[in-house]
Structures are given as structure tokens and as C-alpha cells.
N, C-alpha and C positions, 0 to 999 in steps of 0.2 A: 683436160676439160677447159673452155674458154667462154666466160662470160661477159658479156657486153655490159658496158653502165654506160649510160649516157652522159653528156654532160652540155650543160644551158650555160647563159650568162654569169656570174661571178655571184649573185644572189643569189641565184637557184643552188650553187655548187656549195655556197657556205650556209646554207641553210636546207641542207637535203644529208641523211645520213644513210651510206648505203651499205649495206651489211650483205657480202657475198655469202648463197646457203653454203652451207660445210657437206660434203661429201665426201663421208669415211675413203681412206686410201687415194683421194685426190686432192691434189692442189690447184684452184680455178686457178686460171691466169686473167687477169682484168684490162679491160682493155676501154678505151674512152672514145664515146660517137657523138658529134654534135648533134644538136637538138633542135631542128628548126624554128626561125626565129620569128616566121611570119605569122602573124597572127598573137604572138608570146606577149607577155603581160609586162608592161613599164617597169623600168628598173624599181626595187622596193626594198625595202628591210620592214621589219615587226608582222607579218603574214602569219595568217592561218596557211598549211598543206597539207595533206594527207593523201595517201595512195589506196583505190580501191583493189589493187592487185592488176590491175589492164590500164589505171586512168590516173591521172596524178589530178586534185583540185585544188586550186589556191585564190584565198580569198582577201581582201582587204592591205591592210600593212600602209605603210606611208612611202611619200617621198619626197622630195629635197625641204617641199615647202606644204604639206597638206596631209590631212588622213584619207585615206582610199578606200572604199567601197562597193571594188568592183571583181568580178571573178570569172576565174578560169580552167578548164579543164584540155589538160593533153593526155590524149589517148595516143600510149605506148606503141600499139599496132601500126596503127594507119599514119604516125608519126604527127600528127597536127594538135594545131590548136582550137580551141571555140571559147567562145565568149559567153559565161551566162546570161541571160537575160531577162529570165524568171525577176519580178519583180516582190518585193514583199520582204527583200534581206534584211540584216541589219545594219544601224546607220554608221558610216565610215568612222575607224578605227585602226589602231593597230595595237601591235601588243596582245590580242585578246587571248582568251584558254579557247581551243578548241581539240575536239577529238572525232575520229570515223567511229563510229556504232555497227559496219559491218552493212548497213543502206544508206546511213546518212550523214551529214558534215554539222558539228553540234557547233554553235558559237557562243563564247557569253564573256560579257565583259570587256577589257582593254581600255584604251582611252586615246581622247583626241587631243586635240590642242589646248582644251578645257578643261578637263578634267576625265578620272576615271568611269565608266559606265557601268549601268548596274542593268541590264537587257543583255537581248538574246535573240537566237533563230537557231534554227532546223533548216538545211535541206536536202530533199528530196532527190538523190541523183535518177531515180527511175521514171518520177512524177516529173521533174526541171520545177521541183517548187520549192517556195520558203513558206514557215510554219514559224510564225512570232510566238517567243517560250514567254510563260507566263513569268508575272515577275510576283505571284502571291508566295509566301514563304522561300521565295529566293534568296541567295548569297546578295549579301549589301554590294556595294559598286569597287571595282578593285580591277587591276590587271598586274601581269606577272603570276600571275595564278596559273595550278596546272588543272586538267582533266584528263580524266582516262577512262574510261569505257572496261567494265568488269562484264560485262555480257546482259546484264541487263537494265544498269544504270549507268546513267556517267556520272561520275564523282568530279567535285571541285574544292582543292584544297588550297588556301592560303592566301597568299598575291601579298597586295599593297595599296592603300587606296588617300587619296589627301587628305589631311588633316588627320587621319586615324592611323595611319603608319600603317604596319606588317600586320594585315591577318594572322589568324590560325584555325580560322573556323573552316569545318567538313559540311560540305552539303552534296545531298543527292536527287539526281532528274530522272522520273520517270518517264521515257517515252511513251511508253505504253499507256498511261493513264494522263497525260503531259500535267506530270505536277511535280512541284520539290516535295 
């Protein structure tokens, strides 16, 4: 059996984790396909990425000299890239928690050159929209925090934030209702 992974730039590769499926009595053999670079997003570290299963999205992160704000989607198939352009995200950062919900790319948090951020967005990958999360009974402002998506909420635990050191507080989003 022989599986393809692809592979991007040096940030996409150390920040992408690829976990070949297991199939009893086989052993994949893996094999490595560039990833075309036009249209591809400026070199970064500290990004949101998730994979919808066909589409890889990445958002924000920084670079040599600035926080980033801008986002991208390559579609697996058709091998390219696109730029989102849905207006209404959140404002440049890196570092931040994000998780996929299975429709949508959650963000909240991280931090710029300033300090840590206590906001958020939602987007829409079927709509091409951003959905600013409320910040009533939200997580205080922090990054290095995680989220993870339990199927019906995203969960946010922990991080780090100035002056107040290491969280440990648990908070939960509902999309459905869009409240903590």
C-alpha cells in the first residue's frame, strides 16, 4: 500500500503532524510530493491550521517582524491555493487556540506584539464568513492555551497571559447558542 504526504515549505513540515491510517496486515510506504507554492502563504511560525479532510486552512501567526492576520486554504485535490478574503476575522496574532468544529475554524486568543488577546471569530468555511465570538463570560486574555472541539463545544483550557502568569481555568463555546 503506498500513501502520499505531501510536503510545503519548512513551516508547513514542522508544524503539520501527519499520521499515516493503519491498515491491519499492511504496511503504508510514505512517500513525499511538493506542494505547490504559488499562491502559498508567507513564510510564518505561531499559526492556527486545521484540516477539513479535502482542505487544509491556515490563519494568522507571525513573521520576522509583525503578527499576521491573513488566511489560507489549499485544497488537497485540485492541488492549489486561495486566499481568504471574507472580511470580519480576527485581528492579527499569533500563538492563538484554535480548533475545526467539523464546519468551522474557531479562534480565540494569542497575542501580538502587545500583549495577549482576550477575542475571537468563527469561520464559516461553506458561507466564506467570519462570526466575531462574543466576549461575555469569556476566558480572560491569554495564549498558549489549547482548544479542542468535543462535538459540541469547544473547550479552552489554560495558556498564559501578562501580568497573571499560567492560567488554569476551563471554559466552554457554545456555537450553537454563540455563548460561553
Amino acid at each position: 500500500m503506498n500513501l502520499t504526504v505531501t510536503k510545503a515549505n519548512i513551516w508547513f513540515l514542522l508544524s503539520c503532524l501527519v499520521i499515516a491510517p493503519v491498515v491491519l496486515g499492511a504496511s503504508p510506504t510514505l512517500t513525499w510530493q511538493d506542494v505547490p507554492s504559488s499562491g502559498a502563504p508567507s513564510p510564518r511560525d505561531g499559526f492556527a491550521m486545521v484540516t477539513t479532510g479535502s482542505k487544509v486552512i491556515i490563519w494568522g501567526g507571525k513573521n520576522a517582524t509583525s503578527a499576521l492576520g491573513d488566511s489560507y486554504i489549499y485544497d488537497t485535490s485540485s492541488q492549489t491555493w486561495t486566499t481568504i478574503t471574507a472580511g470580519g476575522g480576527p485581528l492579527d496574532r499569533w500563538h492563538p487556540g484554535y480548533a475545526w468544529t467539523g464546519t468551522r475554524l474557531f479562534i480565540w486568543g494569542g497575542g501580538n506584539a502587545v500583549n495577549p488577546m482576550s477575542d475571537g471569530a468563527i469561520y464559516d468555511l461553506a458561507g466564506n464568513t467570519w462570526t466575531t465570538l462574543p466576549t461575555a463570560g469569556a476566558p480572560s486574555f491569554r495564549d498558549g492555551h489549547t482548544n479542542i472541539w468535543d462535538g459540541n463545544r469547544v473547550n479552552v483550557y489554560a495558556g498564559a497571559s501578562a501580568g497573571a502568569g499560567l492560567q488554569d481555568s476551563a471554559h466552554r463555546y457554545d456555537p450553537s447558542s454563540n455563548t460561553w
